[in-house]
N, C-alpha and C positions, 0 to 999 in steps of 0.2 A: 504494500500500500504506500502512496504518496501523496502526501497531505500538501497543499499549494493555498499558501493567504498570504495577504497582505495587511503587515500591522499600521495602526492606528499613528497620526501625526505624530503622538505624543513623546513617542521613541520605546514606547514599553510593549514587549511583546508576551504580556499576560494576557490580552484579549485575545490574542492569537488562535490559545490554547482551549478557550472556552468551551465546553458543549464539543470538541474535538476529540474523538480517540484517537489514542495517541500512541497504539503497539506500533513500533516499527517505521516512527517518522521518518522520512529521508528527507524531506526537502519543503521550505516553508518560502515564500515570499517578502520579506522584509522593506519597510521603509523607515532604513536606519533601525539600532540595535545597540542603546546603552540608556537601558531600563536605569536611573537611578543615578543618574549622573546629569549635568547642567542641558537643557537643550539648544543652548547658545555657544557657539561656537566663540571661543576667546582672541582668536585670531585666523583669519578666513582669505583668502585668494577672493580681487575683485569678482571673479568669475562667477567663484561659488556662490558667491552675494546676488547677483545679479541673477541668477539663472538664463539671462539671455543668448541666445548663439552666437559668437562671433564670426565676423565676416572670413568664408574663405574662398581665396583668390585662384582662378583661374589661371592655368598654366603648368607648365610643366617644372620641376624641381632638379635643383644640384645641390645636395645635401651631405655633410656626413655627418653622422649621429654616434658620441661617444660615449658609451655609459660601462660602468663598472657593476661588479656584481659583488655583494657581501653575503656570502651563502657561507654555510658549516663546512668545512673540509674537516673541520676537527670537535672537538666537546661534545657536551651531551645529545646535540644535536644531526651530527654528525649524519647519521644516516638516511636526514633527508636530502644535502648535498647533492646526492649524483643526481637526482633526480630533478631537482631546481636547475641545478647548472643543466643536465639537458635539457631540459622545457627552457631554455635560456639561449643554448645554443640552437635549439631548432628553430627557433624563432628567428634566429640575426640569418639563419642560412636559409631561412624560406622569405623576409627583406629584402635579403643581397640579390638573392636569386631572382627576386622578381624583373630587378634590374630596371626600376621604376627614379631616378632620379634620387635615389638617396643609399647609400653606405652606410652600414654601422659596424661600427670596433669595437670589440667588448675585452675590459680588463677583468681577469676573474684571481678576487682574492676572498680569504678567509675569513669570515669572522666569529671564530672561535667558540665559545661561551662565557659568563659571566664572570668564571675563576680565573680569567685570564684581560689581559688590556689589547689583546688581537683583533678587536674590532677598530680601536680608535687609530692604530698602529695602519690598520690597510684604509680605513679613512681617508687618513691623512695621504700616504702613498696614493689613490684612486682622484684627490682632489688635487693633489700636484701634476694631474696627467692630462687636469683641463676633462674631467668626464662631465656632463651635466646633468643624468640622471642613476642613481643606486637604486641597482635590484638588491635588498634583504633588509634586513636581517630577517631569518628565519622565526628566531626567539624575539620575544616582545622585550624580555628582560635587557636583550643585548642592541635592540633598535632604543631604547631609552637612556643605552650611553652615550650614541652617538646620532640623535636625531635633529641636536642642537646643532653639534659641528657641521652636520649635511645641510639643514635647513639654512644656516646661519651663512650658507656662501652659497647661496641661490641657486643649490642645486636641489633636485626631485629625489626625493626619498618615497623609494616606494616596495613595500614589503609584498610577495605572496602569501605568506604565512601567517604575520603577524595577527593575532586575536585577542590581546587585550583591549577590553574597553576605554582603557585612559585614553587612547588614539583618538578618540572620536573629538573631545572636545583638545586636544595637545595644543598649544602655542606653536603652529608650527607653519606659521606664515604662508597655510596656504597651498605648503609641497608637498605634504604627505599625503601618501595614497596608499589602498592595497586591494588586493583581489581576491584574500580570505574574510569572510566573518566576524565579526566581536566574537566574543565567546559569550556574549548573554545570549545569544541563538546554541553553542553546541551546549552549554549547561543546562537549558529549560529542555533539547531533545534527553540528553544524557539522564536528566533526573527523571523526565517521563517514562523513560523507556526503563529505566532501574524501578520505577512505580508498578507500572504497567509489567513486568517478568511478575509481579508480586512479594517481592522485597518488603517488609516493613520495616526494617531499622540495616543501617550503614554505616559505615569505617569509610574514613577518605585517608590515604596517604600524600601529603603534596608538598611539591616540590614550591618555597619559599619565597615564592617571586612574583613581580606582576601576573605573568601566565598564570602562576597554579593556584595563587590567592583568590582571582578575580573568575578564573572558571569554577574554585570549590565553593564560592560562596555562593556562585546560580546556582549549581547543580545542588548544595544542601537546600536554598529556599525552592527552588519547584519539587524535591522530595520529600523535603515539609509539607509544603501547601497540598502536596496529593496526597497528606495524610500519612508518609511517611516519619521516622524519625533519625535522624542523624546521631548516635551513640559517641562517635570515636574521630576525632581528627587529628592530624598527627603531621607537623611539618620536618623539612629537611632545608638544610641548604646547600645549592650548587657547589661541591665539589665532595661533598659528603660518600663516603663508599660503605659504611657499615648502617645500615640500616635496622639494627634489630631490638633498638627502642622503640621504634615507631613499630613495630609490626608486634611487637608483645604490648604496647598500649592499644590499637586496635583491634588484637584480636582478644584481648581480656575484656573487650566490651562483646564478644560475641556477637557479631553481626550476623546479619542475614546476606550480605553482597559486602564488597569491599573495592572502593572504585580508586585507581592509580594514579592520580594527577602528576605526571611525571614526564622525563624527556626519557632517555636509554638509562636511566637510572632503575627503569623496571626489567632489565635483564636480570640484575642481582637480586630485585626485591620479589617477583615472581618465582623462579624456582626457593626463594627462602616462605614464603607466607604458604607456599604449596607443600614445604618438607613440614611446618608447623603444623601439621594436621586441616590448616584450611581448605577447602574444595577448589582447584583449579577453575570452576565451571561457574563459581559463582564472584568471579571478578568481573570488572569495565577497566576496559582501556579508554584514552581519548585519542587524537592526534598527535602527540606530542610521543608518544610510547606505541600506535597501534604499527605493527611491523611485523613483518613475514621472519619471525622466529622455528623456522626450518633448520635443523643444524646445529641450532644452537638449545634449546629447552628440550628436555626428554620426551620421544613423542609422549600423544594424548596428554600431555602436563596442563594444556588449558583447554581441552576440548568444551565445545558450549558456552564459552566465555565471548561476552560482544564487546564494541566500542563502538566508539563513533569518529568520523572525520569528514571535515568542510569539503565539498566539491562534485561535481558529479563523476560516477563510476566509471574509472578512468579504462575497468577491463574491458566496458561495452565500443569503448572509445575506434575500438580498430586499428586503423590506419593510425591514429595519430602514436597509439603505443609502438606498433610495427614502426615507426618514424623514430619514434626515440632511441627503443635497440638499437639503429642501426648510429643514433647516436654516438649511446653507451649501450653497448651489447652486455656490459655484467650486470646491466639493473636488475633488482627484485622487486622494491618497491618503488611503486610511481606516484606516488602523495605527493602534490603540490606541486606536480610537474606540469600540469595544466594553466594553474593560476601563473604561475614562475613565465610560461609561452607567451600567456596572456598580459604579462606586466609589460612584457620587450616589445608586443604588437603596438597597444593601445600607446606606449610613450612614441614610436615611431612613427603612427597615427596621427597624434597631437603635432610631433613636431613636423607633418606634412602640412597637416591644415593651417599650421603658423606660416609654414615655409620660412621655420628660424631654429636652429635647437639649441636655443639658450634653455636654461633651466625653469626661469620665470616664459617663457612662453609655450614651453609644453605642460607647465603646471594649469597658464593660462586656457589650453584646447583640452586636457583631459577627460575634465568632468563631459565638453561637449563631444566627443569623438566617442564616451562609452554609452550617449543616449541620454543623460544626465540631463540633459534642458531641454527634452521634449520632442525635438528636431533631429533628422536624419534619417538615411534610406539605411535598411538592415543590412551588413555585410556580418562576413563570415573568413572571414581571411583580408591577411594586406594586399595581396595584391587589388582587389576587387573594391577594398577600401580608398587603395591611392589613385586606383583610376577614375573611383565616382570623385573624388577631392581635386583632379587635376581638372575636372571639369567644372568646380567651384560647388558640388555638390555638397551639401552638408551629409555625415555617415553616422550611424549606431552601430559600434564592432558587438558582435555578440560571437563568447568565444570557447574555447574548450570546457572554460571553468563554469560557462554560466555565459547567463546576458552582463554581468556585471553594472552594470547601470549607476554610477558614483553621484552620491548623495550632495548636499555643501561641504561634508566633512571630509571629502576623500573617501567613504566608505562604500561599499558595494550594497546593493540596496536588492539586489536581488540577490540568493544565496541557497546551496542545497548541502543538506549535513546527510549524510550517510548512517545507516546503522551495518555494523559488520560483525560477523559471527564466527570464530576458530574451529578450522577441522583439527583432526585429529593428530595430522602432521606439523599442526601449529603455523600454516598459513591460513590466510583469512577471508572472506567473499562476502560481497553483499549481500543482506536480507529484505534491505529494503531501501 
């Protein structure tokens, strides 16, 4: 089943949920998605203000477009990396190849995670090379160390990944974008669908940081409000490797479910909460942790066990999977390899309908090139984007990840969360 709404101005997607059953949500329609936070933006792009379209100019383009990449090649997050970076390089090779008046060069450097200063380090290096727009960070935790220094030299900062709510209303002049979800959308699926198995009381393990704070705190009130009870919460901080305080405080509350708010910190903590006598089949993953653990955990170790993650079902995808193998032929998982394709389209987009690629003027086209102000014929690809733009057409890219559709805040206003369920071999498939 797949549930499709559209929430209320207000920003709260409690109405959403109303009068909805709610087994097995995958996919909600959102207008905006930070229930409990200001709905005033502190610092906004004329653009975003304005909603209106700006003019774009007829003719043909000589462009080249520099952006860098801040993805994980290392920390806890690591193993979304190959998969951002290919949905990052499929993208600059399916631009280049259109062979439409514009070039793009892509520097790819690492941004680590938070126990380390490797984000502000490639930063810095990516701003000295003249890039004007950053794909990542991955982690929310790690785009908040350096979203000042990106924003602050009028370059685009723009994450696929990133899901905290603080983004929505950020000081951030305007640049920040991304093509994943708040997390007050994967917490109210997360806690429904933990409701809805029949759960009544949970253990949350989570990882200390903007991410794991702000998605445990959705996912404990909607399994409150559905009448559940939240028992046991139990933090860690990024760089931590012993875990078995937290797993003897959660599990001496005896729960009924035990959901992992975690990056790859849950390889350690999964075969340990499973040797503890807990039941493999009664955990949640979220995105941050949900991973094709083949190889690595004892088979059947989590058979039955679900999570969830932002995007549409990259396996039904086809062609565009078969494009990335040929990428990276060693991928396993393709999480956020979609949003990641879709970040490098829409900024290349923007900076056609400027026919400028400074950083303030693809900030300026973004919101309008994803449909954002109303205006635009539906494309599906750059190519077919830049040739309705050469003709001064206005475009709405709708793309692997989704329509995308960017709010005032930089946020995606359309959005579809996945629920996913582990065989036996401890890879994973959609349920819904």
């Amino acid at each position: 089943m797949s549930v499709f709404a559209k929430a209320p101005a207000s920003r709260s997607l409690r109405a959403v949920f109303t009068g909805i059953a709610m087994v097995g949500v995958s996919a909600l329609m959102l207008t905006g998605c930070a229930s409990g936070a200001s709905t005033t933006p502190t610092d906004t792009a004329t653009t975003a203000e304005s909603g209106d379209a700006k003019t774009v100019e007829a003719g043909t383009r000589d462009l080249t477009l520099k952006i860098g990449t801040l993805l994980p090649q290392s920390g806890g997050l690591a193993f979304l990396g190959p998969p951002e970076e290919a949905g990052v390089q499929l993208a600059v090779n399916d631009i280049n190849d259109s062979d439409l008046g514009i070039t793009v060069e892509v520097i790819k450097r690492d941004s680590g995670d938070t126990t380390t200063d490797t984000a502000t380090t490639s930063v810095t290096d990516l701003l000295s090379q003249d890039v004007t727009a950053i794909v990542g960070a991955a982690s929310s935790g790690v785009s908040k160390t350096v979203i000042d220094q990106i924003t602050g030299a009028g370059v685009v900062h723009f994450s696929p990944a990133n899901t905290s709510a603080d983004f929505t209303t950020y000081a951030d002049k305007g640049l920040y974008f991304r093509t994943a979800p708040s997390d007050i959308l994967q917490g109210e699926v997360l806690g429904t669908q933990i409701a809805e198995d029949g759960r009544s009381t949970l253990g949350l393990i989570v990882l200390n940081d903007a991410y794991g704070t702000g998605l445990a705190d959705t996912v404990t009130k909607t399994f409150e409000e559905a009448g559940g009870s939240v028992v046991a919460t139990s933090l860690f901080n990024e760089g931590e490797t012993n875990f078995t305080s937290q797993i003897s405080e959660v599990t001496a509350a005896n729960p009924d479910a035990i959901a992992l708010i975690t990056f790859d910190q849950a390889k350690i903590i999964t075969p340990a909460l499973v040797g503890s006598g807990f039941s493999g089949e009664n955990l949640y993953f979220v995105d941050g942790n949900l991973s094709d653990y083949s190889g690595i955990f004892a088979e059947g170790l989590v058979t039955g066990s679900k999570g969830t993650l932002p995007g549409l079902d990259v396996a039904k995808l086809g062609d565009f999977t078969t494009r990335l193998l040929e990428v990276d032929p060693s991928l396993k998982d393709f999480s956020y390899a979609a949003e990641s394709y879709d970040a490098v389209i829409l900024i290349a987009l923007a900076a056609y309908a400027a026919n400028d690629t400074s950083g303030q003027s693809i900030a300026d086209y973004l919101r309008q090139v994803s449909g954002g102000t109303g205006d635009g014929t539906t494309v599906t690809d750059f190519a077919a984007g830049a040739a309705d733009l050469t003709e001064g057409t206005q475009v709405d890219y709708d793309g692997f990840s989704g329509p995308v559709t960017f709010d005032e805040n930089g946020d995606p206003t359309e959005a579809t969360i996945g629920v996913y369920e582990y065989n036996a071999d401890n890879t994973y498939k959609r349920i819904n």
